[in-house]
Phi, psi and omega in degrees: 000138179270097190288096187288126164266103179270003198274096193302306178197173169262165193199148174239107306148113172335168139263333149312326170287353153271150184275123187293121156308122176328317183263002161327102190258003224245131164240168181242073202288175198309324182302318182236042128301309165307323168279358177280286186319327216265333189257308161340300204295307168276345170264272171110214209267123167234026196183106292228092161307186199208124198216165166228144178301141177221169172271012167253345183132195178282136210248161147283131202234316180217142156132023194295347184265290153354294188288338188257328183287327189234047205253071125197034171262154170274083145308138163236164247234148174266109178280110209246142183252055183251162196237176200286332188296290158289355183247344146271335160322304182299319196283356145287305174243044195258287199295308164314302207308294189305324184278344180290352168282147175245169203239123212247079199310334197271004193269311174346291160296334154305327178306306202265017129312268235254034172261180212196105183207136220233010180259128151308286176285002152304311179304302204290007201240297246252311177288334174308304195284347171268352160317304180296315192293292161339269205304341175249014135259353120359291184293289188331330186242055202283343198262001218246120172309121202264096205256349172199160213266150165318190196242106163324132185254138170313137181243136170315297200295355187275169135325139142193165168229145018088127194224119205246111231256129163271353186191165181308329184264000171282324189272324150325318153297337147293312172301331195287310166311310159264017166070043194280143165304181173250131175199130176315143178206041174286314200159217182276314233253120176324170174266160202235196186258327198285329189210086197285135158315135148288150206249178178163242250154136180298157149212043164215139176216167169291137176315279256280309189283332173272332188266009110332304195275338170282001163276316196284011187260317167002000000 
């Protein structure tokens, strides 16, 4: 089979000065407006919007949230010798084709171990998909025996304070006191035969369970 390069040039471009499609179906919710902004801020333009020639100027075919995010920036444009006809074909299925990849949790979580991000909502975008992956192997996995409860994970949106052990026998008196589990401490995704959790001592908790055991010490 033969493959057409429809890529006229890159071209760099008001971003206000591209034209929004009409047929534009994509909506933006706010969550991933903030993480849009948040990886701009720290990455900045690494990837190309999309466009095609009209007689009103260049129309958009993929990047309209780019573009509304930074529209006085010069951005760049993949320039496509696509006709209205294909550039709605593209504009269907650019966004289907990519959610159709499956997600390969455990690389997933190694990735997002050595990053280093300093966006809030970027982070919380990140926890989400390993959230999603958990939760679809869950479903997925309904018969497989759960033998000690996860580890509660930080989440960017909590409260939380740090409690700082000077010695063995201060975090021994603390385990004793607030009653801490035995708990998988791998990560999000429970243990599998393939990639077993590491186990440990909680170190993480609910506000609700230390101002518990500190009324009952009382």
């Amino acid at each position: 089979m033969q493959i057409r390069d429809r890529i006229k040039e890159l071209r760099r471009v008001k971003a206000s000065e591209l034209l929004p499609n009409p047929k534009n179906w994509r909506t933006h919710p706010v969550a991933q407006q903030d993480a849009l902004r948040g990886v701009l801020a720290e990455v900045g333009y690494a990837d190309a919007l999309i466009a095609r020639e009209t007689p009103e100027g260049l129309m958009l075919v993929d990047g309209h949230l780019r573009a509304e995010t930074t529209p006085d920036a010069d951005v760049p444009v993949l320039v496509l010798d696509i006709n209205e006809a294909e550039a709605d074909l593209m504009l269907a299925t650019l966004d289907p084709l990519a959610a159709m990849a499956e997600a390969d949790g455990e690389s997933l979580k190694m990735l997002t171990e050595t990053l280093e991000v300093e966006s809030v909502a970027v982070r919380e975008m990140l926890q989400g998909l390993l959230q999603q992956d958990d939760d679809s192997f869950s479903r997925t996995e309904p018969s497989r025996e759960v033998l000690m409860d996860q580890a509660i994970q930080l989440k960017p949106q909590r409260e939380y304070i740090v409690v700082v052990c000077d010695s063995d026998v201060e975090f021994a008196l603390l385990v004793e006191h607030l009653e801490l589990k035995t708990v998988h401490r791998g990560g999000y995704r429970k243990k599998t035969a393939k990639t077993p959790d590491e186990t440990g001592v909680e170190r993480v908790i609910t506000a609700r369970r230390l101002l518990d055991a500190c009324s009952n010490s009382e």
